[in-house]
ROSETI-739631 format. One record per residue (C-alpha): residue in three letters; x, y, z. Coordinates in steps of 0.25 Angstrom, whole numbers, plus 5000, padded with zeros to 4 digits. Example, Ala and Ser with C-alpha at 12.3 -4.5 7.8 and 13.67 -1.06 7.14 Angstrom:
2
Ala504949825031
Ser505549965029
***
This chain:
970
Unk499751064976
Unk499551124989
Unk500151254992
Unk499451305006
Unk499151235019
Unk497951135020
Unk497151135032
Unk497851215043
Unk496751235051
Unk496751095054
Unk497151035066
Unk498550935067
Unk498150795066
Unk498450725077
Unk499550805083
Unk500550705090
Unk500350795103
Unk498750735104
Unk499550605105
Unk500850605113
Unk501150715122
Unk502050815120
Unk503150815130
Unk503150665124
Unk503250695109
Unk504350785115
Unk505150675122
Unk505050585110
Unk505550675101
Unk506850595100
Unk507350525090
Unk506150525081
Unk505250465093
Unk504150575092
Unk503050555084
Unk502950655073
Unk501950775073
Unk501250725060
Unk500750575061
Unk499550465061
Unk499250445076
Unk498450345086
Unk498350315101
Unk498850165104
Unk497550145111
Unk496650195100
Unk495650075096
Unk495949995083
Unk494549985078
Unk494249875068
Unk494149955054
Unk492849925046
Unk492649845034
Unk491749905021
Unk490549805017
Unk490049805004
Unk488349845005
Unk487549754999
Unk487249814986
Unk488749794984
Unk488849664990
Unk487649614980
Unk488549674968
Unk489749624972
Unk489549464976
Unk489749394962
Unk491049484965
Unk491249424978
Unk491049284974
Unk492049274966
Unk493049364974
Unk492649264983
Unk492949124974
Unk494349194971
Unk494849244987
Unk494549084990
Unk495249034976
Unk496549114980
Unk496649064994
Unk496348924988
Unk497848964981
Unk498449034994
Unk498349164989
Unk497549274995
Unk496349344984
Unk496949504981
Unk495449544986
Unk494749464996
Unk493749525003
Unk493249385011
Unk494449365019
Unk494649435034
Unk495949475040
Unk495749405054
Unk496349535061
Unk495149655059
Unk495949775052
Unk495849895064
Unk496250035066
Unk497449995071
Unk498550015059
Unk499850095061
Unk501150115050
Unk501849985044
Unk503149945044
Unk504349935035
Unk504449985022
Unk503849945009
Unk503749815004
Unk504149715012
Unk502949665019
Unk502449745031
Unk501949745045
Unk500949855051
Unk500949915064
Unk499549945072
Unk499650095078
Unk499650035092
Unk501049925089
Unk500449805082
Unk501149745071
Unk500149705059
Unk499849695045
Unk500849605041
Unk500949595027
Unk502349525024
Unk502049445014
Unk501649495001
Unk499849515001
Unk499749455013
Unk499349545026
Unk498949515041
Unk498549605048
Unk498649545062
Unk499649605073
Unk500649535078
Unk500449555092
Unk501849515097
Unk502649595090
Unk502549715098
Unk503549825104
Unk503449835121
Unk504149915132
Unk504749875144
Unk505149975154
Unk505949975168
Unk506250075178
Unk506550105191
Unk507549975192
Unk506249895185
Unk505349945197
Unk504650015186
Unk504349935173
Unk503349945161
Unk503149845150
Unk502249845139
Unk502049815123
Unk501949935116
Unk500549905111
Unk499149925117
Unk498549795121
Unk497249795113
Unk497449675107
Unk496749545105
Unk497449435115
Unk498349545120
Unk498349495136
Unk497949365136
Unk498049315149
Unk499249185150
Unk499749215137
Unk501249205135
Unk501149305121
Unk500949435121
Unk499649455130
Unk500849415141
Unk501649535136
Unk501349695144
Unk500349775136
Unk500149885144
Unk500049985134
Unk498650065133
Unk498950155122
Unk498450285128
Unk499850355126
Unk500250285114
Unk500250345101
Unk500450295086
Unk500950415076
Unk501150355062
Unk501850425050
Unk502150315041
Unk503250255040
Unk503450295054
Unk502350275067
Unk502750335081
Unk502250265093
Unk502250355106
Unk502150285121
Unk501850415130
Unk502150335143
Unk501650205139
Unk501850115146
Unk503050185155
Unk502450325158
Unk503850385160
Unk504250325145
Unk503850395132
Unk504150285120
Unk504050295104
Unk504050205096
Unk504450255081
Unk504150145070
Unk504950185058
Unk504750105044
Unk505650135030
Unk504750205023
Unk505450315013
Unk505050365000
Unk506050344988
Unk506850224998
Unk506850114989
Unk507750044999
Unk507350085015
Unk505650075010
Unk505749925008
Unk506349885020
Unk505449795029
Unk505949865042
Unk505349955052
Unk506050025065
Unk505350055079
Unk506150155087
Unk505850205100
Unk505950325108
Unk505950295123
Unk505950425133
Unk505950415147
Unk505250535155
Unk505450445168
Unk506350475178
Unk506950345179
Unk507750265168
Unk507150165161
Unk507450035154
Unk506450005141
Unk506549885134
Unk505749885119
Unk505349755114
Unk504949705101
Unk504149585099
Unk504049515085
Unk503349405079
Unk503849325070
Unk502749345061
Unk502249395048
Unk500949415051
Unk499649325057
Unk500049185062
Unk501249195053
Unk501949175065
Unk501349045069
Unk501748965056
Unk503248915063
Unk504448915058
Unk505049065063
Unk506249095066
Unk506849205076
Unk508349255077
Unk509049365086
Unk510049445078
Unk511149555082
Unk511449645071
Unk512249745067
Unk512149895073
Unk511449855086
Unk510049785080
Unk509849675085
Unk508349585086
Unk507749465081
Unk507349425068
Unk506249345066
Unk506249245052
Unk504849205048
Unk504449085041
Unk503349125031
Unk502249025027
Unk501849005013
Unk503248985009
Unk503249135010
Unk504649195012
Unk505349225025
Unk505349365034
Unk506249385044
Unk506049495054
Unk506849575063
Unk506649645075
Unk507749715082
Unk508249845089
Unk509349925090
Unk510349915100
Unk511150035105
Unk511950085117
Unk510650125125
Unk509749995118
Unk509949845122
Unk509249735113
Unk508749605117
Unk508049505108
Unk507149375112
Unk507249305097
Unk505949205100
Unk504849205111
Unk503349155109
Unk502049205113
Unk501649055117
Unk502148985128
Unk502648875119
Unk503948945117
Unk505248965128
Unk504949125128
Unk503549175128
Unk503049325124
Unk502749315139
Unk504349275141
Unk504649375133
Unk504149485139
Unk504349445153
Unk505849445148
Unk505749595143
Unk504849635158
Unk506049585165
Unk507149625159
Unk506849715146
Unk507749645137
Unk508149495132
Unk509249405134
Unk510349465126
Unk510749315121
Unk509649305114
Unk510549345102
Unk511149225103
Unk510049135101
Unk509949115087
Unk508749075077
Unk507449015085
Unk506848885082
Unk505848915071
Unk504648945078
Unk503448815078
Unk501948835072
Unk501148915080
Unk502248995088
Unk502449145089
Unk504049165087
Unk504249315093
Unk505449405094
Unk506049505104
Unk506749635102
Unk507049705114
Unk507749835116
Unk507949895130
Unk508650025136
Unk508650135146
Unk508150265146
Unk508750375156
Unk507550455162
Unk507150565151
Unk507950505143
Unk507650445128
Unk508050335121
Unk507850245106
Unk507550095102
Unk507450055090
Unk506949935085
Unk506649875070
Unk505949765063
Unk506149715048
Unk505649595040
Unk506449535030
Unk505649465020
Unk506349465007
Unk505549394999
Unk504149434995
Unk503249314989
Unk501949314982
Unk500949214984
Unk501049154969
Unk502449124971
Unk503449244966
Unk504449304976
Unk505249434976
Unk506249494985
Unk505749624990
Unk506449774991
Unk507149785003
Unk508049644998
Unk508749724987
Unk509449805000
Unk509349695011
Unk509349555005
Unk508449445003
Unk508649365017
Unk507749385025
Unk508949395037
Unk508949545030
Unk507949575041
Unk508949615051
Unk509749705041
Unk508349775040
Unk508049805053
Unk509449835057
Unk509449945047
Unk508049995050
Unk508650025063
Unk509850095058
Unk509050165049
Unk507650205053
Unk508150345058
Unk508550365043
Unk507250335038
Unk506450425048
Unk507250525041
Unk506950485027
Unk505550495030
Unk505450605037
Unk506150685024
Unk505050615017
Unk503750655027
Unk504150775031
Unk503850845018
Unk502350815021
Unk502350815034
Unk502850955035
Unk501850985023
Unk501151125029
Unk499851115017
Unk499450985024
Unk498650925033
Unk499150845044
Unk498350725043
Unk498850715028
Unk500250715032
Unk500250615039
Unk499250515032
Unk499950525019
Unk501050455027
Unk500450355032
Unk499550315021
Unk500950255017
Unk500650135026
Unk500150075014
Unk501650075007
Unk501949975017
Unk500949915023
Unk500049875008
Unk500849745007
Unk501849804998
Unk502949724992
Unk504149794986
Unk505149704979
Unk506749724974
Unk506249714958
Unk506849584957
Unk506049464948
Unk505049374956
Unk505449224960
Unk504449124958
Unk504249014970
Unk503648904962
Unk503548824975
Unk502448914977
Unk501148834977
Unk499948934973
Unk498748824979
Unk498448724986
Unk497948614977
Unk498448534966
Unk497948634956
Unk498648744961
Unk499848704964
Unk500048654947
Unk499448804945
Unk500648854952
Unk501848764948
Unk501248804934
Unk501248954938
Unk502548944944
Unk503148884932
Unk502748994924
Unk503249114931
Unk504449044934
Unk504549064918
Unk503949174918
Unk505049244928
Unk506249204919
Unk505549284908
Unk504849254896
Unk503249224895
Unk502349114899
Unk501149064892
Unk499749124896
Unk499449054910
Unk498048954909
Unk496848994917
Unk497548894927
Unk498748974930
Unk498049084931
Unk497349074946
Unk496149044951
Unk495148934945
Unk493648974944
Unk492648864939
Unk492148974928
Unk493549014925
Unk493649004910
Unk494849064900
Unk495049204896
Unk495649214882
Unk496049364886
Unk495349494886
Unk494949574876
Unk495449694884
Unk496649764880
Unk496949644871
Unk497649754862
Unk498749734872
Unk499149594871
Unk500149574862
Unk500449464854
Unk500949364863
Unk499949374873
Unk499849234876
Unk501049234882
Unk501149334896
Unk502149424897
Unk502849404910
Unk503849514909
Unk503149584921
Unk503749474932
Unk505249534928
Unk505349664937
Unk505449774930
Unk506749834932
Unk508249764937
Unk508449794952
Unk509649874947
Unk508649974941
Unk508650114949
Unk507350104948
Unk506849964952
Unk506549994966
Unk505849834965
Unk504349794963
Unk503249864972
Unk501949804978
Unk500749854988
Unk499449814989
Unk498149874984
Unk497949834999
Unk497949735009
Unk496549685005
Unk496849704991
Unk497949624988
Unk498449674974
Unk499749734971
Unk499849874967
Unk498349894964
Unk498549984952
Unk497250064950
Unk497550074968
Unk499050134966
Unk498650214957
Unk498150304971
Unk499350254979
Unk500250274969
Unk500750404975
Unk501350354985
Unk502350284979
Unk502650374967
Unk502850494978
Unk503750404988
Unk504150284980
Unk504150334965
Unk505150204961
Unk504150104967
Unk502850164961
Unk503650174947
Unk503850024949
Unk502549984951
Unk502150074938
Unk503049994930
Unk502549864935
Unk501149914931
Unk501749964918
Unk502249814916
Unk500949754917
Unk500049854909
Unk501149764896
Unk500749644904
Unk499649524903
Unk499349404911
Unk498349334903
Unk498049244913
Unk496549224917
Unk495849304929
Unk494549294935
Unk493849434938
Unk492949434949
Unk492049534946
Unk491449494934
Unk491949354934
Unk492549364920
Unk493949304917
Unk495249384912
Unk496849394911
Unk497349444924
Unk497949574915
Unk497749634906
Unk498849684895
Unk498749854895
Unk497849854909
Unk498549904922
Unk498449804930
Unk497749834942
Unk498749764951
Unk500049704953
Unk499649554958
Unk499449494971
Unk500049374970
Unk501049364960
Unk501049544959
Unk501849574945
Unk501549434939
Unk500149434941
Unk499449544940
Unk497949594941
Unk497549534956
Unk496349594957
Unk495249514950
Unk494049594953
Unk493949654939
Unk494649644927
Unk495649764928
Unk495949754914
Unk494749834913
Unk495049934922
Unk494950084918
Unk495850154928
Unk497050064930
Unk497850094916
Unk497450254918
Unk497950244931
Unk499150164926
Unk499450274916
Unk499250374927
Unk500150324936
Unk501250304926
Unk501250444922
Unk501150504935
Unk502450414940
Unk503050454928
Unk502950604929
Unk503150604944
Unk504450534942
Unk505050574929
Unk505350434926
Unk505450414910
Unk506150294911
Unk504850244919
Unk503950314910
Unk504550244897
Unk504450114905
Unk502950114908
Unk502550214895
Unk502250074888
Unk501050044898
Unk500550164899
Unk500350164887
Unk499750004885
Unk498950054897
Unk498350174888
Unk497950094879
Unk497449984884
Unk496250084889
Unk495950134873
Unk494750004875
Unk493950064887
Unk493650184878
Unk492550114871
Unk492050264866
Unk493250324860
Unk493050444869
Unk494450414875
Unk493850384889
Unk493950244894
Unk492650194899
Unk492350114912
Unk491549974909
Unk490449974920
Unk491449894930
Unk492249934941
Unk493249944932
Unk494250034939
Unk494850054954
Unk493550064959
Unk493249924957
Unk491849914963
Unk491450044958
Unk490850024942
Unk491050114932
Unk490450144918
Unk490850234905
Unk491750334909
Unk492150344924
Unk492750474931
Unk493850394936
Unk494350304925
Unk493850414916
Unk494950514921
Unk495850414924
Unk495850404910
Unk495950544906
Unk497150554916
Unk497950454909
Unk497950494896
Unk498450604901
Unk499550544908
Unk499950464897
Unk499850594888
Unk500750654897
Unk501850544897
Unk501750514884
Unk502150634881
Unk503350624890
Unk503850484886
Unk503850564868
Unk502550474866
Unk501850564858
Unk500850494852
Unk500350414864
Unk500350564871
Unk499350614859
Unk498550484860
Unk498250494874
Unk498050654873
Unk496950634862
Unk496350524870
Unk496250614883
Unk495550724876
Unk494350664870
Unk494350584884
Unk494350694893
Unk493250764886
Unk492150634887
Unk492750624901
Unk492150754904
Unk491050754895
Unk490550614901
Unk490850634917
Unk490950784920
Unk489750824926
Unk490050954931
Unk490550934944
Unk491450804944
Unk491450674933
Unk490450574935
Unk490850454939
Unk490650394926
Unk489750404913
Unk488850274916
Unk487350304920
Unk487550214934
Unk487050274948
Unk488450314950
Unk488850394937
Unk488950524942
Unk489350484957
Unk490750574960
Unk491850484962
Unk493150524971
Unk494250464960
Unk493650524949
Unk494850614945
Unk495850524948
Unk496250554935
Unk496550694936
Unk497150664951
Unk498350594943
Unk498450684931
Unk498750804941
Unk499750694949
Unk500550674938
Unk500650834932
Unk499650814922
Unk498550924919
Unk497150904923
Unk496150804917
Unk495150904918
Unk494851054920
Unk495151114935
Unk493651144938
Unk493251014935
Unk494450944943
Unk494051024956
Unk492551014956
Unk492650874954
Unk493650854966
Unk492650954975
Unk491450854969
Unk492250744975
Unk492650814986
Unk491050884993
Unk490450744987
Unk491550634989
Unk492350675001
Unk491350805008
Unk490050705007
Unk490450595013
Unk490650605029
Unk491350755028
Unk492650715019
Unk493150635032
Unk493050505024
Unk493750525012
Unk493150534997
Unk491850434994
Unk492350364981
Unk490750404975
Unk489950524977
Unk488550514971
Unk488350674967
Unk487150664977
Unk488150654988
Unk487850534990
Unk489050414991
Unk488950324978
Unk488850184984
Unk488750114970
Unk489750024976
Unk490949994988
Unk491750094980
Unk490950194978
Unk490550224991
Unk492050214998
Unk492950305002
Unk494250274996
Unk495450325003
Unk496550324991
Unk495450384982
Unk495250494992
Unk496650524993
Unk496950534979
Unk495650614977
Unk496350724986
Unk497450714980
Unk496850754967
Unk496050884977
Unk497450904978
Unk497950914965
Unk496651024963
Unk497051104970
Unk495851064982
Unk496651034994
Unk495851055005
Unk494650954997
Unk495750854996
Unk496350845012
Unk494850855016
Unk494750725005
Unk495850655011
Unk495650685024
Unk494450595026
Unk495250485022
Unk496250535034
Unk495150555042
Unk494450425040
Unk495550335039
Unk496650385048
Unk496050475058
Unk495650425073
Unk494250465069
Unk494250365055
Unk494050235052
Unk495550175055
Unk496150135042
Unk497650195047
Unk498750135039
Unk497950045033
Unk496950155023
Unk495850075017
Unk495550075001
Unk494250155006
Unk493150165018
Unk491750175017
Unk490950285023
Unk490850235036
Unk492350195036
Unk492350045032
Unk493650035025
Unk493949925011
Unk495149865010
Unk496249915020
Unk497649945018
Unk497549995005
Unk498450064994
Unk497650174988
Unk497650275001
Unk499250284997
Unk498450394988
Unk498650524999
Unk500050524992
Unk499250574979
Unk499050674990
Unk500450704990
Unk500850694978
Unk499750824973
Unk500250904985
Unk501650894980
Unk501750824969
Unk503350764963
Unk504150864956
Unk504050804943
Unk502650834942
Unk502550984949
Unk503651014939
Unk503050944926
Unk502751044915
Unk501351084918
Unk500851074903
Unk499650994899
Unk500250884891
Unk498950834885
Unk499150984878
Unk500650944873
Unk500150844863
Unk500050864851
Unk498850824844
Unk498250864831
Unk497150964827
Unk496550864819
Unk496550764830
Unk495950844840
Unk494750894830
Unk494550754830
Unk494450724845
Unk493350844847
Unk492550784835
Unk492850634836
Unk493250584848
Unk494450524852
Unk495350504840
Unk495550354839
Unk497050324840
Unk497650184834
Unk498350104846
Unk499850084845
Unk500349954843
Unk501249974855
Unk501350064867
Unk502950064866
Unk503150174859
Unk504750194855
Unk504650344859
Unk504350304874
Unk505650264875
Unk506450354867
Unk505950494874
Unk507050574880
Unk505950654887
***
């Protein structure tokens, strides 16, 4: 841990006075208005560049084309059914990503919309693995101010106008509306879940305006964090000498996204409610048989704030009130018709309109006086649907009901509640914040980085048992449509329990003119019991009641918006952190749901791209490397790249992250639930040690995390892995009174840690793995990702503390130091020339989860200054004005020249792993600190014959559910 300052010599970063005056900063200091002294800042008119895409060379691009064929032949065979491929590389967004991201709102879970630092609203992911990334140009906030008896007026949209189609001449949309906005004195200040935009005299010179966006974001909050709601509230200060009216207005879209608004059918509706909110909401007919959203937009009335609405205008001239209507109104008078209350639902909108709303909110500020606005938007879509057909109602319905009406009891309590949360965050940041060891630019990135919480296309849902729509049609054609009654019919049986016969290869996706059926595999057969013909469905029922304390409901995010899995595990096991430190309930959820399926097949029959051989989608005793796409707990194993049953690091990993949740929690009850799979996952890794020297071997493919990046004999980073999980499993067998399995594991990881070092150390770091390829001795970042968790989780070091340090200073001069000065982060390979391993993609990227989590384990060495230097490039590349512009939306890597892979990514949640060695949970600062693989007991005779034999050959069990798991009183 660290115990002194870090880096006091250092300059602040980005002190808020470089950016707002002073005597503003001072005049906004009113009712939260001010920006904070630590945050994420940008000028509204800094340029959005266009972000740069990584190409593959030509060398890779030659190895990898039998592999893109076929990628290729399954993106166009699941649009052919609808659905959208996990991975597709071939298919373009029509809006170009940019540096132009800022913080989402709402919480977590149900559905998102970004906001661009300079007031767009974009990213719109609603509906579950869908995203567009497209802003919405009319939903906007603007300013109309008057003066002097309305001798003097401003007006404006609170937006600079640098964007495509923005003042068209003639138009009756928004290029008609007032964008006089240059930017030069506005400022963005972002500290998720909060952004502060400042308006030093723009566009009124004698008006200072904050706009504060405030979203429920709070650690341990099982109830406020799901809410799809977000506040705007600002802070108006007049230094004039004359009193001024100012009117806010707030446009919205009746819109989920794209051209969703375009397809007809919407509805909009004025409401009055209770406490002063008052607005418009705005109920949205999805397509697709998709279910409804409803937003509302509203503001809060008091004594010295008057609300308006106008419930419907258009941007076309086609309709009775135009955008241009619109804001002609507001330039006159600064408010609407107050009998627009009374107007009731509007007609549903006609294909090809634009149904907009209007909240407007005006009052008076006395000269030098100060005054608040507030205004709020929620969504309210209860149901969440996958594309295959099952529907569950998501979190925030277990405290607000599953009518989508539900969204004007959300933004009514937003508005009455936002001060609340700002003060249940603050509690929370201001720990780190205040934080005197570290650097600036950390304490605020770490906050930040949580963007991805929210914005990865996270689903959270109450716990309660899917519903099948068998209305559903999964294709087009006649074929398809026969596959899907068929499937529908058997999870319809399937959900009222019991099993269902192994599906054919015809209900089991795609068709291929080569396909051919799989009898089975021959890996980890051992597993299979004897009704393996039968699938056991158990894993489609949640896995506690919603009464249970602990059933906080079901958790989903995205490997990424590119990647389109759920819960990618061998990726969570980096951004894991984050959610054991602020939502331990929700990460021990998704354990268990992993834990259920390590006891879980699904014979049915998938084709893997790679190598174009056929298997079942999973594997009984493999971790699944993900959750699903589209049809997440009931079909499982998405990514079809490579068969993942074969993979080395997922069940170590599995094992890892089990025990570390389990000693960071104290939970037994969770621990005797999951004990079972740990130790089927154990097991099932006894066949990939083909020597007997305890160490699982890699089998000269890809087959781990690194999915470009091939692999032979025994690899640094599977290797430890491995080494690390006996340990862990060790240790909590010991804890759970399962002695045996405690010996087992104990013999096994001493004859394995000795051919570990014997085979990879090399004096100075461990070689990337034993093969003779060109790469073998290359020094890779991850190697000790093992010994990274074993000190996490309070368990003694994998290896001696001189080894550990000249391995991480290895990685550090030649990974991090070699490569552009450290200001990029850590290369994944590092030829010991000091030269960058370009064997592949992979190997040759900077990846920026990895990099955090390589600190973090600096960290735990005791080398702090190596590992703030090491996470710094990722700062410095990533979300400094000088980098590359991936803010609040961190790649999965970059290249060297700054050409970024798959944007929006999960793994960067890894500068938690940061956190959690700089002060790591009770539980584990106060566990005995006593090596446990010393505690077991094991037998002179037995250890003579380690040192002479080997690994002493221990019969497997015939099951891993052991009575004495669940009678320990420990």
């Amino acid at each position: 841990m660290v115990s002194g300052p870090l880096f006091l010599c250092r300059r602040h970063s980005w002190p808020a006075e470089e950016y707002v005056s002073r005597s503003t900063l001072q005049q906004l200091d009113f009712d939260g208005g001010a920006p904070p002294r630590l945050a994420w800042r940008r000028r509204l008119n800094s340029h959005a560049n266009r972000l740069k895409e990584f190409s593959v060379t030509f060398i890779e691009a030659m190895k990898m084309m039998t592999l893109g064929l076929r990628l290729w032949s399954y993106v166009r065979e699941e649009a052919s059914h609808g659905r959208k491929a996990p991975i597709d590389p071939f298919t373009r967004e029509s809006c170009k990503p940019s540096a132009s991201q800022g913080v989402p709102l709402g919480g977590m879970g149900s559905g998102s919309i970004s906001r661009g630092f300079r007031g767009e609203f974009k990213h719109w992911q609603i509906l579950p693995g869908l995203c567009d990334m497209s802003p919405v140009m009319a939903n906007q906030f603007s300013i109309f101010i008057s003066r002097d008896g309305g001798n003097k007026k401003f007006s404006s949209v609170l937006a600079p106008g640098h964007h495509e189609g923005i003042k068209k001449v003639g138009d009756e949309g928004i290029s008609s509306w007032d964008w006089n906005l240059g930017g030069q004195h506005s400022t963005y200040h972002a500290l998720f879940p909060r952004a502060w935009t400042v308006y030093d005299g723009e566009p009124d010179p004698d008006l200072k305006i904050s706009c504060r966006q405030i979203s429920p974001f709070i650690p341990h909050d099982y109830r406020e964090s799901s809410l799809p709601a977000c506040v705007f509230v600002y802070t108006l200060v007049n230094t004039g000498r004359e009193r001024a009216k100012v009117s806010l207005l707030m446009t919205w879209t009746n819109s989920i996204g794209g051209v969703s608004h375009q397809t007809g059918g919407h509805v909009n509706e004025p409401f009055i409610g209770d406490d002063g909110v008052s607005g418009v909401l705005l109920h949205h007919k999805t397509a697709k048989d998709n279910p409804p959203v409803t937003f509302a937009i509203a503001a809060s009335e008091t004594q010295n704030v008057n609300v308006t609405v106008l419930p419907s205008f258009g941007l076309s001239g086609e309709n009775c009130v135009t955008a241009r209507d619109m804001w002609a109104a507001m330039v006159q008078d600064g408010h609407f018709e107050r009998q627009n209350f009374n107007s009731g639902p509007s007609m549903p909108s006609s294909p090809g309109d634009t149904p907009c709303a209007a909240v407007s909110a005006s009052t008076w500020v006395e000269p030098h006086g100060k005054c608040t606005v507030a205004f709020a938007l929620s969504w309210a879509s209860p149901k969440v649907k996958f594309q295959k057909g099952c529907t569950y109602h998501r979190q925030y319905t277990r405290f607000y009901g599953t009518s989508e009406r539900s969204a004007v009891d959300l933004v009514h309590d937003a508005l009455k509640k936002y001060k609340w949360w700002e003060e249940e965050i603050e509690k929370w940041q201001n720990p780190i914040l205040k934080d005197v060891r570290l650097p600036e630019w950390y304490k605020f990135t770490i906050f930040n980085e949580l963007y991805f919480l929210v914005a990865g296309g996270t689903v959270w849902t109450d716990g309660g048992a899917p519903v099948f729509d068998e209305k559903l049609s999964i294709g087009k054609n006649n074929k398809s449509s026969k596959n899907a009654n068929r499937e529908g019919k058997s999870l319809s049986k399937k959900l009222k329990g019991g099993t269902i016969p192994e599906p054919t290869i015809e209900d089991s996706g795609p068709r291929y003119d080569d396909e051919k059926v799989v009898s089975g595999s021959n890996v980890g057969q051992e597993f299979v019991d004897s009704d393996t013909e039968c699938r056991n469905i158990e894993f489609a029922d949640p896995p506690n009641s919603r009464d249970d304390p602990d059933n906080v409901g079901r958790f989903l995010y995205l490997e990424g918006v590119e990647y389109i899995m759920w819960c990618t595990y061998d990726v969570h096991f980096y951004a894991s952190f984050a959610l054991l430190d602020l939502f331990p309930k929700i990460e021990l959820s998704i354990q268990r749901d992993f834990a259920r399926a390590v006891l879980y097949e699904d014979r049915r029959k998938v084709k893997f791209l790679a190598d174009g051989n056929w298997g079942i989608r999973k594997v009984k005793g493999a971790v699944a490397h993900d959750l699903g796409t589209h049809d997440p707990w009931l079909e499982m194993n998405a990514y079809n790249i490579h068969d993942t049953s074969k993979w080395k690091d997922l069940n170590p990993k599995f094992v890892l992250q089990v025990y570390r949740d389990f000693a960071a929690t104290g939970n037994m009850a969770f621990g005797r639930e999951v004990w079972p799979a740990v130790c089927a996952a154990m097991d099932y890794m006894n066949q990939f040690d083909r020597d007997g020297d305890g160490l699982i071997e890699n089998d000269g493919f890809p087959d781990q995390t690194y999915d470009t990046w091939t692999v032979h004999g025994i690899s640094a980073y599977c290797g430890c892995l491995w080494l690390a999980s006996l340990q862990a499993a060790t240790a909590m067998a010991h804890r759970l009174g399962d002695h045996a399995y405690a010996e087992k594991c104990t013999i096994k990881f001493l004859t394995a840690k000795q051919a570990f070092e014997s085979k990879l150390w090399n004096g100075s770091y461990f070689n990337y793995d034993s093969g003779n390829s060109s790469n073998s001795k290359s020094i890779q970042a991850d190697q000790l990702a093992g010994q990274w968790y074993a000190a996490s989780s309070g368990l003694p070091s994998l290896f001696d503390e001189n080894k550990i340090r000249s391995t991480l200073q290895k990685i550090f001069d030649f990974n991090v130091m070699k490569v552009r000065g450290g200001r990029i982060g850590a290369v994944n390979g590092m030829h010991p020339n000091g030269k960058v391993d370009e064997t592949c993609m992979q190997s040759r990227e900077i990846w920026t989860g990895v990099t955090y989590a390589l600190s973090a384990t600096m960290v735990l060495a005791g080398m702090e200054e190596q590992a703030f230097t090491t996470a710094e490039g990722i700062f410095t590349a990533g979300w400094s004005e000088e980098g590359h512009g991936y803010w609040f939306q961190t790649p999965e890597g970059w290249t060297i020249d700054g050409h970024y892979r798959s944007l929006i990514y999960m793994r960067p949640l890894a500068i938690w792993a940061m956190q959690w060695a700089l002060s790591p949970p009770k539980a584990i600062v106060e566990a005995p600190k006593v090596n446990i693989m010393e505690r077991i007991y094991i037998s002179p005779l037995t250890l003579r014959a380690i040192h002479e034999n080997g690994v002493r050959k221990i019969p497997p069990k015939n099951s891993c559910f052991r009575n004495s798991v669940f009678h320990c009183d420990c």
